[in-house]
N, C-alpha and C positions, 0 to 999 in steps of 0.2 A: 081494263083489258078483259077480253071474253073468250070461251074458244066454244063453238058450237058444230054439231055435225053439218055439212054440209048437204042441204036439199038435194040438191040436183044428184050426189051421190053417197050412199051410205058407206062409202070404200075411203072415206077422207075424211081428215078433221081440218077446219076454219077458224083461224084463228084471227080475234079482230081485236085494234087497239084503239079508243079511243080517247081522241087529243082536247076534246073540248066540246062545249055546245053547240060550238060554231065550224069547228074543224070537221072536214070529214074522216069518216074513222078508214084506219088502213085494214084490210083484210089480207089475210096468205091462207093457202088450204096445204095441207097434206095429205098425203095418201096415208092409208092406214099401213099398208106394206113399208111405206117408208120410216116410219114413226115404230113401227114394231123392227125394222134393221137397225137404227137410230140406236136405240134401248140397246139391243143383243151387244152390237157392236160399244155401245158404252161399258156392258156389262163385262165385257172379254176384256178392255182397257182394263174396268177397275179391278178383275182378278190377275191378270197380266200384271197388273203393280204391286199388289200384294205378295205375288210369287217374285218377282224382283226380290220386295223388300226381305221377306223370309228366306231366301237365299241369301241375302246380303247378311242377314242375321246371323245363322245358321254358319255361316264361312268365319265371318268376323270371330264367333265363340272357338271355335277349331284355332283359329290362328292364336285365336287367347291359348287356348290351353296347348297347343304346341311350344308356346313360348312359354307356360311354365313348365312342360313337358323337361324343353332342355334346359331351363335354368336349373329345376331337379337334377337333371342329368349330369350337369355340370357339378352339382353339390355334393353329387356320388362320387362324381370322379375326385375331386377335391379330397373328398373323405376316405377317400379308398389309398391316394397316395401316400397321406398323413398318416393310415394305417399301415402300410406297407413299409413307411420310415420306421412307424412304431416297433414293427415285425422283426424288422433288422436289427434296430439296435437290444431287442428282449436276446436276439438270437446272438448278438456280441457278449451280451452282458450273460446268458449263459455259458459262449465258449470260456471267459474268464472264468468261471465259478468252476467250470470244469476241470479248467488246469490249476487254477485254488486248490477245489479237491484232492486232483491228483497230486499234489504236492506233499497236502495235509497226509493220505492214506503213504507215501513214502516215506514221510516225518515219523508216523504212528507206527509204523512198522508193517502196513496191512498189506500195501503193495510195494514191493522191492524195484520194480520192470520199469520205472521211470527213465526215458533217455536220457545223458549228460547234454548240459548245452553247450553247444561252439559256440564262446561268445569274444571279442575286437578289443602316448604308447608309452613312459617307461617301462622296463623289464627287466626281470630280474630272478635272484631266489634260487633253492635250491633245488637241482635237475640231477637224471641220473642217464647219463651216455646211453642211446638205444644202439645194438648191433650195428655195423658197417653195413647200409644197403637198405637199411629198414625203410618203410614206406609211410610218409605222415599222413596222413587223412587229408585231400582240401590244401596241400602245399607241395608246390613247383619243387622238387629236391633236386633239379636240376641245378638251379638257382642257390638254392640254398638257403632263399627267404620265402618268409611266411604268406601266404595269401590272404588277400581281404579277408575279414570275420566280419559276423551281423553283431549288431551294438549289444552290450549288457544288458540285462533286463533291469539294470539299476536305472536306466535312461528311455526302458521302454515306454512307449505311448498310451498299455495295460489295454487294447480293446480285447486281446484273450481270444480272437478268433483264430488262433490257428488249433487245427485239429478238430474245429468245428463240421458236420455234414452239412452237406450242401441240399438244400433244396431249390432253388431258385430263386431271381429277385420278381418279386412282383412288378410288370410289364405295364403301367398305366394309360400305355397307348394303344393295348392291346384292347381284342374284341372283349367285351361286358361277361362273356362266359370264361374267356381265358384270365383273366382278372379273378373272378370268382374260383377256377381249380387253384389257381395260384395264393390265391388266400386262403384255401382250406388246405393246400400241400401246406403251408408254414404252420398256421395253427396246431396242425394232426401232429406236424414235429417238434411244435413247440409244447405241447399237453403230453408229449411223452417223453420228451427231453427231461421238462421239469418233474415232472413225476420221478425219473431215473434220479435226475441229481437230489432231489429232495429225500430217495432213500438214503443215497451215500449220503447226505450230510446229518440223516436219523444215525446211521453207521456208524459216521466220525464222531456226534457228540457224544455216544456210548464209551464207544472207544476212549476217548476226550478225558470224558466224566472218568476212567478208570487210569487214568494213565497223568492226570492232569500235573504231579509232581515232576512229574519225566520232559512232560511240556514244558514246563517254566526251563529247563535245564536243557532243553533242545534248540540248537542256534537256528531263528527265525527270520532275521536284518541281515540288510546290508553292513557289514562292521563304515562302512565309509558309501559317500555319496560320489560314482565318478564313473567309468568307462573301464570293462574289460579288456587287459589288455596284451591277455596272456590266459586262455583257460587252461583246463586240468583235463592232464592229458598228453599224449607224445605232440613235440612241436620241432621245431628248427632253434636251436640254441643263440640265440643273441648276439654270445661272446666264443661259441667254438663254431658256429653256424654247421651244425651236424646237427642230425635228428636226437633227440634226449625227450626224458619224460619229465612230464613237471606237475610236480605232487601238489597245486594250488592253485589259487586264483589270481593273477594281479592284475589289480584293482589300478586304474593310475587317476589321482586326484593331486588339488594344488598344496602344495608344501605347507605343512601345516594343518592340512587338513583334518579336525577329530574325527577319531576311532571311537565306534561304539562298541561295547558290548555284544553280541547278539541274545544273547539268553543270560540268564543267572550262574555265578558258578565264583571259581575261588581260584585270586592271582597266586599260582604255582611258581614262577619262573621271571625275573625280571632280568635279563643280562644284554650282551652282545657274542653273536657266532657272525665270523669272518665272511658267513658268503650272505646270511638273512639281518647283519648290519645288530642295529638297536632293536630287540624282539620282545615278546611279551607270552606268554603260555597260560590260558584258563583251564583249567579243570571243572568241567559240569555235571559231572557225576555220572552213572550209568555206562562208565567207559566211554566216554564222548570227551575230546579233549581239544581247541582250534589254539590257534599261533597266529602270529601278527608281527611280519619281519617289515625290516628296512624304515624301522621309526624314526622320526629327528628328535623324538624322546618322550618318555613311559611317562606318566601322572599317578601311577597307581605303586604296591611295595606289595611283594612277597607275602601269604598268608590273605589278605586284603578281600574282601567277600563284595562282590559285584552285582547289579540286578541287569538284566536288560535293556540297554542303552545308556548306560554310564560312559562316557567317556574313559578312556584306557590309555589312549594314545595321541600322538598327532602322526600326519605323514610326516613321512621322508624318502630322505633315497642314501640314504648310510648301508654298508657292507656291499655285498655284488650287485650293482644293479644302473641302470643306463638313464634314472631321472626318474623324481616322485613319483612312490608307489605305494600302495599298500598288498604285501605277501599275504596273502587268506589261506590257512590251512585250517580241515576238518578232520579228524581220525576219532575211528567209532575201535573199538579194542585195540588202540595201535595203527591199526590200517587206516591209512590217507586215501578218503572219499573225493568225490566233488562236490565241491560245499556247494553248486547252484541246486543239486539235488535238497538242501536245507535253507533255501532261500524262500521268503513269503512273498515278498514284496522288491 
């Protein structure tokens, strides 16, 4: 095969194939103008496929990186949730440390301003008649009975939030910037939460360190494990159903149930009084002295030196009273406190 220019004109090229010795050979001409369109036009196909293919590149890499774009996106939000649980539960576990504190500074004597708790049946023990007319806090005096209470904190659940400030829950369906205030609102409260609490508990172990004799002697326990059932405080009397005050706590647990100790101190008093049944009386020193009526019977004698959770007693429901209890009384010089004000746990 040959291509040669065409004699007859210089504007062509001839192109000639041949088949043999014998064969005559095929000749074709072109024109030069065709042969130079030919080209151009090839030349625009093979850039034309090029820009295809680099577009096709070019998008394919986008869609890569879009799609780790939001798998990322996804792994923030993931992470941002798991923080946000984190955030909460730092923010539960300070409301309890808070109301720990404030306990500890009422125990230590730092702060006095602690509310009593309303706290949820036998009943019993000894009450003192309020005025004709008086008004009970939280009960129908119509009636003449008591109204629902919130459970004891001998039974509570301990997440410690209440009295916690509120900042917000972090919104994880929200927009990526409302996520972000809301994580730095908790943070900003939690770095100065914990700063604050971390002073008072510098406060308290000073205080602690100085007073630590008075601690061991200060009632910290639950004396029994059971359901408030009766707080301290004016109420509707049980057996006159008239308003009266009731200088204790009754505890109502199962028959039987042991009495601990709360603190350290020395068994003064072992007898029976007609209205607080089978009783017990500790003396802890410092003018701090607690009582334990309506026992089905004492384990301890007279003089008997106690530590903190010793066993004292068991439940009952002997002297005045409507079915197993334990009577909790607290008196700091004489005067009958509310013992949830000396409660730890």
């Amino acid at each position: 095969m040959a291509h040669t220019p065409n004699q007859e004109s210089s504007d062509s090229y001839t192109v000639v194939i041949f088949r043999g010795s014998t064969a005559k050979p095929l000749r074709f001409s072109f024109s030069r103008k065709f042969v130079r369109n030919l080209l151009i036009a090839g030349c625009i196909c093979i850039l034309a496929d090029i820009m295809v293919i680099s577009h096709y590149v070019v998008r394919t890499g986008e869609v890569w990186e879009l799609a780790a774009f939001r798998t990322e996106a996804m792994s923030a939000r993931e992470q941002t949730a798991a923080f946000s649980s984190a955030v909460e539960d730092l923010k539960k576990r300070i409301g309890a440390m808070q109301e720990v504190n404030q306990r500890l500074r009422v125990m230590l004597g730092i702060d006095t301003s602690a509310k009593p708790g309303d706290l949820v049946n036998g009943r019993g023990g000894e009450e003192t008649p309020l005025p004709e007319g008086s008004v009970v806090p939280g009960i129908d005096n119509t009636k003449g009975t008591g109204g629902s209470l919130p459970p004891s904190g001998a039974l509570q659940s301990g997440d410690g939030s209440q009295g916690v400030a509120s900042v917000g829950n972090i919104d994880v369906q929200g927009s990526e910037k409302e996520i972000a205030v809301s994580v730095k609102e908790n943070l900003d409260w939690l770095t100065k939460e914990a700063a604050n609490q971390e002073h008072i508990l510098k406060e308290l172990s000073q205080v602690a360190e100085q007073r630590s004799s008075r601690w061991a002697a200060t009632p910290s326990i639950w004396p029994v494990k059971g359901w408030v059932t009766s707080g301290f405080g004016p109420r509707v009397s049980p057996f006159t159903e008239k308003p009266a005050w009731h200088d204790g706590l009754d505890i109502g647990a199962a028959q039987n149930a042991p009495v601990q100790a709360p603190a350290q101190g020395r068994v003064t008093s072992v007898g029976f009084d007609p209205k607080l049944g089978n009783l017990i009386r500790l003396d802890h020193g410092f003018g701090i002295e607690t009582v334990y009526g309506h026992l089905a019977k004492s384990l301890v004698k007279e003089g008997q030196r106690v530590k903190r959770g010793d066993v004292v007693g068991l439940v009952g429901s002997s002297g005045l009273a409507t079915g197993p209890h334990l009577h909790y009384m607290v008196k700091v010089n004489g005067q009958a406190l509310d013992p949830n004000k000396y409660i730890l746990e």
